[in-house]
N, C-alpha and C positions, 0 to 999 in steps of 0.2 A: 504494500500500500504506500510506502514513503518510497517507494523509487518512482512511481507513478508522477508525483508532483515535479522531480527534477531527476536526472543522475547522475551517480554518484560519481563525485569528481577524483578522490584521492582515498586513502585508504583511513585514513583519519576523519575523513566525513563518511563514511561508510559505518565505521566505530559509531559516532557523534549519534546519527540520524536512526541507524537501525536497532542499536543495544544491542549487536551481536558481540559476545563474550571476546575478550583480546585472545583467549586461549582458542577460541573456532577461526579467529582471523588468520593467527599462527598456522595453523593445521589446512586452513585456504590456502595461505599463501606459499606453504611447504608444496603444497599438491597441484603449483603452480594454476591457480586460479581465479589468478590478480591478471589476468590476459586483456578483459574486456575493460578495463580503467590503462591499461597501455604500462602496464610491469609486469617485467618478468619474473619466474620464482626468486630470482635474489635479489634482485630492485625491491619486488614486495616484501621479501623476509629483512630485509634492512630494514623498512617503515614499519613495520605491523611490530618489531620488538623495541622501536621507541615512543612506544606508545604508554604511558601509564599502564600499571597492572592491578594496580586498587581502583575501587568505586570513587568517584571524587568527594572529598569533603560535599555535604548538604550544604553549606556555606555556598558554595561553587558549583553545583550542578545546574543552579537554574541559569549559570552563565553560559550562551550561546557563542561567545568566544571560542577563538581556536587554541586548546590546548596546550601544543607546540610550537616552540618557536618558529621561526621563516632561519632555512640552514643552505647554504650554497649548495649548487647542483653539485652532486659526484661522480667521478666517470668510473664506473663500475665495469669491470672485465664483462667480457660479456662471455656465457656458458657457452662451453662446445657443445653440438648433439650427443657424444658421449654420457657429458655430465648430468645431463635434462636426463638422459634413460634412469643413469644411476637414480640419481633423485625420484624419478618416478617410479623405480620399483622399491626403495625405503620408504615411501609414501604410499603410495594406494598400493605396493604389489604385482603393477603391471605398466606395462608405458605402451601410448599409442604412439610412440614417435618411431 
């Protein structure tokens, strides 16, 4: 129902807007399934573990604010097709690649 209104742009608004637990983002992002927001499994496994892992202070949750700060881009190796298999048979157990 809340992607209907907008989508999701980043993995941190996906956090924000949906309440999916940081520990299922994890386990998305391991199983490479941060494809459709435009990251890869280790693009997204870099963003999804600098994410807070506590509920935020009640103080702070009615804050609509982002989170995290604003961090320069990084140039992150990019996986061989090797590595994606490996990754996806530690993950699901099977790879479509």
């Amino acid at each position: 129902m809340v992607r209907r209104e907008k989508n999701y742009g980043s993995i941190e608004d996906i956090w924000q807007r949906s309440g999916v637990p940081v520990r299922a983002l994890t386990l998305l992002a391991d199983a490479d399934a941060m494809g459709t927001i435009g990251l890869d499994r280790r693009e997204a496994a870099w963003r999804v573990r600098r994410l807070p892992q506590d509920d935020p202070l009640p103080l702070f949750a009615a804050a609509q604010g982002q989170e995290l700060g604003e961090e320069d881009d990084m140039a992150l190796p990019e996986m061989a097709l090797p590595e994606h298999v490996i990754a996806d048979y530690q993950t699901a157990r099977l790879s479509l690649k």
